[in-house]
Structures are given as structure tokens and as C-alpha cells.
C-alpha positions in Angstrom: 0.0 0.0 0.0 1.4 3.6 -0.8 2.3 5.7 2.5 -0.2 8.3 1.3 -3.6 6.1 1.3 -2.2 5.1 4.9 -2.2 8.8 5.6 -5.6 9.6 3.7 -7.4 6.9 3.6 -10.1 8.2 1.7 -7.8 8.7 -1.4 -9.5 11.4 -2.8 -6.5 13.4 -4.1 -5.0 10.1 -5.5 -8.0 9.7 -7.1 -7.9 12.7 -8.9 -4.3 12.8 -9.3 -5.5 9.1 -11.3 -7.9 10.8 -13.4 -6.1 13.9 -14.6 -3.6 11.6 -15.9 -6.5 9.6 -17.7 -7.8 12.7 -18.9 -5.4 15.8 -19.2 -2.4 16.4 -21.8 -0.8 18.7 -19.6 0.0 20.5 -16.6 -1.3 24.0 -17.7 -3.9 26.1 -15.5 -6.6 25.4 -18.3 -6.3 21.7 -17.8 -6.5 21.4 -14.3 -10.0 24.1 -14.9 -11.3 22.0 -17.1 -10.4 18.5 -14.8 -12.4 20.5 -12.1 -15.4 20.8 -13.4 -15.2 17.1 -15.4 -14.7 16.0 -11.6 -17.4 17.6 -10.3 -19.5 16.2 -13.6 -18.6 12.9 -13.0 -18.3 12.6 -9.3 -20.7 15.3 -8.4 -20.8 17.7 -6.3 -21.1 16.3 -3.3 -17.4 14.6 -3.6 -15.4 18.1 -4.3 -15.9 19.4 -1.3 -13.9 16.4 0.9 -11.7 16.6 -2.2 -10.6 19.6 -0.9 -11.0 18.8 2.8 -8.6 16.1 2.0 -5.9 18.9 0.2 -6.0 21.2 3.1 -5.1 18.7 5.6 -2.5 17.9 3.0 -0.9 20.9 2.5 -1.1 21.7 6.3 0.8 18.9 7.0 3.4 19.1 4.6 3.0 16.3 2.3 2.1 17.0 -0.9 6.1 15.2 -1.9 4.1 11.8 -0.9 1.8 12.2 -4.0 5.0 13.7 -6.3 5.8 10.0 -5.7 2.5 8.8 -6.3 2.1 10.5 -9.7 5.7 9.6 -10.7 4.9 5.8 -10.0 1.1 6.1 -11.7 1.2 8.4 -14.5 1.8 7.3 -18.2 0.6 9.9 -20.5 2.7 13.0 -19.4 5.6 14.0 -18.1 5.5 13.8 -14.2 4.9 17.0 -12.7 6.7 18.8 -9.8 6.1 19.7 -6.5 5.4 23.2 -7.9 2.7 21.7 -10.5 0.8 20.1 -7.5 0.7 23.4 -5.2 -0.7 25.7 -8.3 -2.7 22.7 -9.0 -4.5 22.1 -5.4 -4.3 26.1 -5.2 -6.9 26.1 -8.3 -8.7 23.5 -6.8 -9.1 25.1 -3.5 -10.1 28.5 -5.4 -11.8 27.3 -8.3 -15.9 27.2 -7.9 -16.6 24.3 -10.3 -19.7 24.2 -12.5 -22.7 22.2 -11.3 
């Protein structure tokens, strides 16, 4: 088991982090937009907010490096990202208001 779904159990940043490599060609601002409101299509609603429940307690303990390794061991279609992609990323998460 990866050290981060010991951590968060609930996996919900994995699980995106999974599906924006499915779905995104890139680490650019519009992408991660757009995977926002795909989530929130495809999840609903009612998942984003513990999605970003799940990021705060993330960032506030520091350990956003565990899912640099996550990424880096999961994704295929990109080139990894860094630990900067990931904090613009959950910042636009956090800030973003996606569509319902």
C-alpha cells in the first residue's frame, strides 16, 4: 500500500491525481479548470468538497512530496509534474468554484 492512502485513507487526491492523468495532456492552469469541473460532472458535487477537505489537511501537514511519488509511480501519458505543478494545482482546486 502507498504511504499516502495510509495517511488519507479516503484517497481522494490520488484519485484525482489518477484521473487527470486519464484525462489531461498537460500540466497547464486550463487543464487542471477544465479537470475541475469534469470531476465535479462525473463525481458530483457532493465529492469536491472532501476533495478539498482532504488537500487542506494535506498541505497543512506538509506532504504533498508523498503524492510527487504517487504521480511519478502512476502516471503514463505526461511527463510527471513537480512539486510546484501540484501546489498551483490544489491552489486552483481550493479557489476554483466548479460548474454544477
Amino acid at each position: 500500500m502507498d504511504i499516502h492512502y495510509k495517511k488519507y485513507p479516503e484517497g481522494y487526491f490520488g484519485h484525482w491525481l489518477s484521473m487527470f492523468d486519464i484525462h489531461q495532456q498537460d500540466w497547464l492552469n486550463q487543464s487542471v479548470r477544465n479537470h475541475i469541473d469534469m470531476y465535479n460532472h462525473m463525481e458530483g458535487g457532493e465529492e469536491y468538497q472532501p476533495l478539498c477537505e482532504e488537500i487542506r489537511q494535506i498541505v497543512s501537514n506538509d506532504d504533498l512530496s508523498l503524492f510527487i511519488e504517487y504521480q511519478n509511480e502512476h502516471s503514463f501519458s505526461r511527463p510527471h509534474g513537480t512539486l510546484k505543478d501540484l501546489q498551483r494545482m490544489v491552489s486552483l482546486i481550493l479557489t476554483h468554484n466548479p460548474r454544477t
